[in-house]
DRENFI-83767 format. One record per atom (N, C-alpha, C): x, z, y. Coordinates in steps of 0.1 Angstrom, whole numbers, plus 5000, padded with zeros to 4 digits. Atoms other than C-alpha are relative to their C-alpha. Layout:
XZY
...
//
This chain:
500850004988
500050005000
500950005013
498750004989
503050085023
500049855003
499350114998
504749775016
499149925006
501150104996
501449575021
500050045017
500449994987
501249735055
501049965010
498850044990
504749675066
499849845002
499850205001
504349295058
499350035008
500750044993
501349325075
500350015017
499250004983
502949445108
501149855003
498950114995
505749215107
499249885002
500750144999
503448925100
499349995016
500249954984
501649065137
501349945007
499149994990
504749095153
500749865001
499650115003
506348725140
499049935008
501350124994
502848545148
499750065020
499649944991
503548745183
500949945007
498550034990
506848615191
499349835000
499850174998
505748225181
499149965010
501550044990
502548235202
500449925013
499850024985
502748025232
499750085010
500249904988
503548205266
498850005003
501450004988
500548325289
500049845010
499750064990
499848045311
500450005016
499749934987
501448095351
499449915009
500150074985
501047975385
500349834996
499550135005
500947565378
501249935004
498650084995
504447415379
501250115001
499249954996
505747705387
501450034991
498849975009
508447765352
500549845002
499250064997
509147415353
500749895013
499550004986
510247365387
499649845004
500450154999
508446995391
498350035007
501549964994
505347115414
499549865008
500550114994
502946805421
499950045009
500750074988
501946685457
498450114998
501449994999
498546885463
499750144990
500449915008
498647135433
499450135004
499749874990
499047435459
498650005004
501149994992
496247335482
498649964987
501450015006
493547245452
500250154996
500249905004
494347585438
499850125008
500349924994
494047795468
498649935011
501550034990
491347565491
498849924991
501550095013
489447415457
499649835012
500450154996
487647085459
498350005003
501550014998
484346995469
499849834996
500650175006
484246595453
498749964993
501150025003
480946625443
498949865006
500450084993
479946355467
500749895006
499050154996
480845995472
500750015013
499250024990
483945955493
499449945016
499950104988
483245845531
500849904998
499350085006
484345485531
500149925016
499950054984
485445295566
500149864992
499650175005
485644925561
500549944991
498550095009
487644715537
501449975008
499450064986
489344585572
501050075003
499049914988
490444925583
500250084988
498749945009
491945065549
500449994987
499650065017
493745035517
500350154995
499949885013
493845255484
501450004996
498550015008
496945375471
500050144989
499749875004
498145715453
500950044999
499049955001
500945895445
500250124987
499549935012
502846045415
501350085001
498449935000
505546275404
500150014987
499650075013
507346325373
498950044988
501749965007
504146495355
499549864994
501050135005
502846095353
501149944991
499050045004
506346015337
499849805000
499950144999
505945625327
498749965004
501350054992
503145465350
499749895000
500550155003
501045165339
499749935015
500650034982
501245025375
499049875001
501050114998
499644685366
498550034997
501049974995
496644895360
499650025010
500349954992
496745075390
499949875009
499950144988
497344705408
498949974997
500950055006
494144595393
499050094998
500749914995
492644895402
499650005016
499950004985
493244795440
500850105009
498849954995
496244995449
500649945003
499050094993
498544855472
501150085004
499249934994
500745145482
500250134994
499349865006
502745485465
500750055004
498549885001
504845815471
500350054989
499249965014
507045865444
501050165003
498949874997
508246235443
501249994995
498850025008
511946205444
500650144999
499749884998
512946585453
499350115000
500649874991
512246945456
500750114999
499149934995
514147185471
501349965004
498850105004
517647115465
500550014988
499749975012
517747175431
499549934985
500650075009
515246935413
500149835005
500550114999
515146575413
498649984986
500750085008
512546385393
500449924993
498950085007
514246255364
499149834994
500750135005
511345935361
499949975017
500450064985
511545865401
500449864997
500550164994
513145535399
499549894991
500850105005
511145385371
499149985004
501550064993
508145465391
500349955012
500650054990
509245395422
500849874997
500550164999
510745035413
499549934990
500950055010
508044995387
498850005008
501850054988
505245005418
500749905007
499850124993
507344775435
500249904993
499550165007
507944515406
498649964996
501750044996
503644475408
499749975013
499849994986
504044475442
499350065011
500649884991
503244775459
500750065010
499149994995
504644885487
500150175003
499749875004
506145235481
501450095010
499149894990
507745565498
500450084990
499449875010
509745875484
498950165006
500849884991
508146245492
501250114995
499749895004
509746555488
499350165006
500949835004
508146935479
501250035006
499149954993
509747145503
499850184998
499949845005
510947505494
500750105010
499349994988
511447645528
500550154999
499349905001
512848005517
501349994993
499250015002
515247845497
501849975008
498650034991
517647665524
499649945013
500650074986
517447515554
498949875003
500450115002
515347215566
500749915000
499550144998
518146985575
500750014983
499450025012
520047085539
498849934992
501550075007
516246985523
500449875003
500150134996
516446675544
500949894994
499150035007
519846575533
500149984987
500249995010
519446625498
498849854998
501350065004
516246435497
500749815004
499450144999
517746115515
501149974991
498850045013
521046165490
499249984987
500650005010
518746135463
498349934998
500750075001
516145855467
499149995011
501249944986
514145965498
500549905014
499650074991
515845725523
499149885003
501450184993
514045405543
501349935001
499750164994
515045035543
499249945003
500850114994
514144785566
499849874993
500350135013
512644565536
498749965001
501350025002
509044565545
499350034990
501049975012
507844695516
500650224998
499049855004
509945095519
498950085013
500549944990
507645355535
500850105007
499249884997
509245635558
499550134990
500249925016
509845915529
499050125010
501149885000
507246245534
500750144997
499749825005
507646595534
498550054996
501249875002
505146795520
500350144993
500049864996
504747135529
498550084996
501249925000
502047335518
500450114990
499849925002
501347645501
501150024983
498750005008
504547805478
499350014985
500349985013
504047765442
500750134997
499149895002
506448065436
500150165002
500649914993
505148335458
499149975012
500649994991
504348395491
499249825006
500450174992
502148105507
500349965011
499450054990
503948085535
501950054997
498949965005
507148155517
500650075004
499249894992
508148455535
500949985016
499150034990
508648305568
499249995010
500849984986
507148375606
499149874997
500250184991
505148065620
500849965009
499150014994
507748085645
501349924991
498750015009
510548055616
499549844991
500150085008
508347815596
499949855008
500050134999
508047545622
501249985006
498750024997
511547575630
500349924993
499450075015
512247485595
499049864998
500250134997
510047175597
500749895017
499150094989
511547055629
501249964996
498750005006
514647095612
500349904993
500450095011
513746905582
499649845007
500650134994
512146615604
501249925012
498950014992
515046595631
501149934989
499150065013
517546565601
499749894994
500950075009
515246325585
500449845013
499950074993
515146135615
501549925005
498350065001
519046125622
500549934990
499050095010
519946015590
499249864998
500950105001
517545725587
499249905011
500850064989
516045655620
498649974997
501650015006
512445715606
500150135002
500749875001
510246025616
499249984983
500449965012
509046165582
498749995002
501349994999
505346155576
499650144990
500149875002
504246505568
498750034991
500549985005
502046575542
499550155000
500449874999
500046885548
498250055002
501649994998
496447075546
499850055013
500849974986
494547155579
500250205001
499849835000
494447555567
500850064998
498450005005
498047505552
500550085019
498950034986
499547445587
499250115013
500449894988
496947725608
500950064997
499749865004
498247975587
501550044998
498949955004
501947915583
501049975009
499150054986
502847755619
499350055010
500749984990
500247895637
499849885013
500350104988
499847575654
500850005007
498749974988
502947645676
500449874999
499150185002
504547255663
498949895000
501050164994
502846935679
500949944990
499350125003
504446655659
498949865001
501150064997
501746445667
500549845007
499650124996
503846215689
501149904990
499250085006
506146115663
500249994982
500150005012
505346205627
498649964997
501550055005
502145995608
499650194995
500549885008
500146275591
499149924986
500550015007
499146275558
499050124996
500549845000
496246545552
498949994988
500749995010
495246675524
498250064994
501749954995
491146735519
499449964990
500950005012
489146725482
498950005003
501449995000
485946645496
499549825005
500750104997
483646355508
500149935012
499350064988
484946335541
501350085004
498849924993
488546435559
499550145005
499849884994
487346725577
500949995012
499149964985
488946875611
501849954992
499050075003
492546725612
501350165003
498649864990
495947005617
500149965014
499650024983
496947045652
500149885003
499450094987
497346825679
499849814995
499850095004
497346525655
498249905004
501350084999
494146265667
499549914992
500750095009
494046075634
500950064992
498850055011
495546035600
500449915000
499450115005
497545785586
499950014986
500850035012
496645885549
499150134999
500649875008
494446105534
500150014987
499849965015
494546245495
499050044999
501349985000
491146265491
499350034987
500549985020
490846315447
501650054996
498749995010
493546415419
499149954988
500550085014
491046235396
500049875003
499049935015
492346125372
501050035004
498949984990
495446115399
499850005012
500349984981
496246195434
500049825006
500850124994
494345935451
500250005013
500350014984
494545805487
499849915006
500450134993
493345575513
501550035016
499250044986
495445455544
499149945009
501350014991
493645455577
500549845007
499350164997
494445105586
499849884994
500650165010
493944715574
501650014994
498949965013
496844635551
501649945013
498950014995
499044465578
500350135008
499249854993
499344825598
500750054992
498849905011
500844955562
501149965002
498350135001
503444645564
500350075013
499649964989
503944785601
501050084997
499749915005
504145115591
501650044991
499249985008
506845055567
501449925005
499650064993
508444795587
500950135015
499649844992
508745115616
500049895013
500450094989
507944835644
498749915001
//
């Protein structure tokens, strides 16, 4: 009876150790945090209701992936009416995306015209070392017509704090930083990917970029909603993550070519 009980523990404690971990915070063990994850998990979705839709005229469908989608059927997505992608190449300074450049010149060999983004981990290092990294590592613009200015997105920290332990004072330093940097090495302001309640709560509105960075704003419902500071339009929105993160560009398709163009 003993013996039967000892097995019986061990057999517990073995089927114990094999079990898969608890599940955490999304992304957060393997350090590859999608585009948007942050803000669906703390501002949810409301997609219950067909998208607002502006013209055909005045915008095109695109989306954006990171390494999560690993090998990406793009001639579906072409044939879906995608014309445009951000390919996450970085985040922090410590991760690249080890499938960035099959996706990103697997959307351009369909012919899509495609940007880099980088997840920014603003307690880790500075903005301009972020910035740097990100351009040493796939995130840079050419004047090819088809290369978007690369993206930061900033939103809330998978890791801890949602504003990663940093003033609003401190945190829009560290985007100026990041965007200045961005700007010097490339001659392209960054387009800023960020939510509306992201950027109340972790800049306090103190940073206009309005005159020189597009915005991209993130918003899970049927229409954009109020826009972050200062900014008087978008330039994309991310408006689903079904099946993937989805987005329209406010514009007819030659302001994308502009856009990318940077004249």
């Amino acid at each position: 009876m003993f013996a039967r009980h000892c097995l019986a523990v061990l057999a517990t404690a073995l089927a114990a150790l094999l079990a898969p971990a608890p599940a955490t915070a999304q992304s957060a063990v393997d350090g590859d945090t999608p585009m948007g994850s942050q803000i669906r998990l703390h501002e949810g979705v409301a997609e219950d209701q067909p998208r607002v839709e502006v013209s055909l005229e005045a915008s095109v469908a695109g989306m954006d992936v990171s390494g999560h989608q690993r090998e990406v059927d793009w001639g579906h997505w072409w044939r879906q009416g995608k014309r445009f992608v951000y390919v996450k190449a970085t985040e922090g300074t410590g991760f690249r995306n080890p499938y960035y450049r099959g996706q990103y010149d697997g959307s351009r060999g369909v012919g899509m015209i495609r940007g880099a983004y980088h997840f920014a981990l603003p307690d880790r290092s500075s903005g301009a070392a972020q910035a740097n990294y990100f351009v040493d590592n796939g995130g840079g613009w050419r004047n090819d017509d088809h290369t978007l200015p690369g993206a930061l997105d900033i939103e809330y920290n998978p890791y801890g704090q949602i504003c990663y332990g940093l003033s609003q004072d401190a945190m829009s330093r560290w985007i100026k930083d990041f965007s200045d940097t961005y700007h010097r090495r490339t001659g392209r302001w960054p387009t800023v990917y960020t939510s509306t309640n992201w950027w109340a709560t972790c800049t306090g509105n103190r940073l206009n970029l309005s005159g020189t960075n597009p915005l991209w704003v993130a918003r899970y419902a049927s229409a954009v909603g109020p826009l972050p500071h200062a900014w008087p339009f978008y330039t994309f929105w991310q408006y689903t993550s079904k099946p993937l993160d989805q987005n329209t560009f406010n514009g007819a398709y030659h302001r994308l070519q502009v856009l990318a163009r940077g004249h």
